[in-house]
C-alpha positions as CSV (number, residue, x, y, z in Angstrom):
1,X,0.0,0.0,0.0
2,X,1.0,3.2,-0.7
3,X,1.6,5.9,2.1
4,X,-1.2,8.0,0.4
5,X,-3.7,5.5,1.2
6,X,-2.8,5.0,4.8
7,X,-4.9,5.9,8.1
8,X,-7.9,7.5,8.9
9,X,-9.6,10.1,7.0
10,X,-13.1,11.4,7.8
11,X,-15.2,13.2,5.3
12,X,-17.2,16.0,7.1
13,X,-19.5,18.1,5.3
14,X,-18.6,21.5,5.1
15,X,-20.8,24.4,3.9
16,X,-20.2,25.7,0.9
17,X,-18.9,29.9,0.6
18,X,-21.8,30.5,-1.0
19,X,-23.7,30.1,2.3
20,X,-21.1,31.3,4.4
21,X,-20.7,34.9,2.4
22,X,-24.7,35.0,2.7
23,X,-24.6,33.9,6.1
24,X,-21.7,36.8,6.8
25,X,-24.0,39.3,5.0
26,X,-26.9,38.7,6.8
27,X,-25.3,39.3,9.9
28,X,-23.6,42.9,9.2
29,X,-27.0,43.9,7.2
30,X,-28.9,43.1,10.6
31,X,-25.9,44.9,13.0
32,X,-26.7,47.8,10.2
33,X,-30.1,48.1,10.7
34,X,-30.4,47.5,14.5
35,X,-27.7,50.7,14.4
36,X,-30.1,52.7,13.1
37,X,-33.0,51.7,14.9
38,X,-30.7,52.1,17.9
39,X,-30.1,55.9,16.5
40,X,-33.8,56.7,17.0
41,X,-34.7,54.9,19.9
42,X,-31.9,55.8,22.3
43,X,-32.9,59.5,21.3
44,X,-36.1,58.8,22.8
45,X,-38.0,58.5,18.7
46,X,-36.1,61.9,17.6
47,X,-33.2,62.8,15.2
48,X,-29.9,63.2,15.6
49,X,-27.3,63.6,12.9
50,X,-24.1,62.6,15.0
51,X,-25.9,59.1,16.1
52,X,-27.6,58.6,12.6
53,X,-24.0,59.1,10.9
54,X,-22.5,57.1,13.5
55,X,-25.0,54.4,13.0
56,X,-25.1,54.8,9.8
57,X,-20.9,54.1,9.1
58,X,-19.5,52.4,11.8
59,X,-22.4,50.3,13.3
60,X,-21.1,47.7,15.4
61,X,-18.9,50.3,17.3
62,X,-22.1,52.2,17.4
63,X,-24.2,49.7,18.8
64,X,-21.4,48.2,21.0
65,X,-20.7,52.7,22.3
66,X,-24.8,52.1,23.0
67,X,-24.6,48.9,25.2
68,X,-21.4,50.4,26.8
69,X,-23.6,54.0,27.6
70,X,-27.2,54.1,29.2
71,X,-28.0,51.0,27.2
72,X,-31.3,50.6,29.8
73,X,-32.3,53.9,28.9
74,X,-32.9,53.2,25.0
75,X,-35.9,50.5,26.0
76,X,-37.3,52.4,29.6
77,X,-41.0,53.5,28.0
């Protein structure tokens, strides 16, 4: 026998990068859109340009600056 065709090899199924780019996608699209709903209702439903922009292009650190900073006062109604 040939050394190519010695021991054990196990064949797990691995998902393709198809799903794994969508799967990747899905995630920061979400993390986008719960920044900008974060933007509105930590500001108590009004507008603010500094948190929209900051949700708007950078938001996981916005969302993750939100949970870090009077996170219980975007949900108190």
């Amino acid at each position: 026998m040939t050394s190519s065709t010695d021991g054990l090899y196990i064949n797990i199924p691995t998902p393709s990068t198809n799903m794994i780019n969508w799967l990747i996608s899905t995630a920061w699209t979400m993390l986008f859109f719960y920044g900008i709903f974060l933007s509105f209702k930590c500001n108590k439903g009004t507008f603010n340009l500094g948190h929209f922009l900051a949700a708007l292009f950078a938001a996981p650190l916005y969302v993750l600056y939100q949970f870090a900073n009077n996170f219980s006062g975007c949900y108190n109604d």
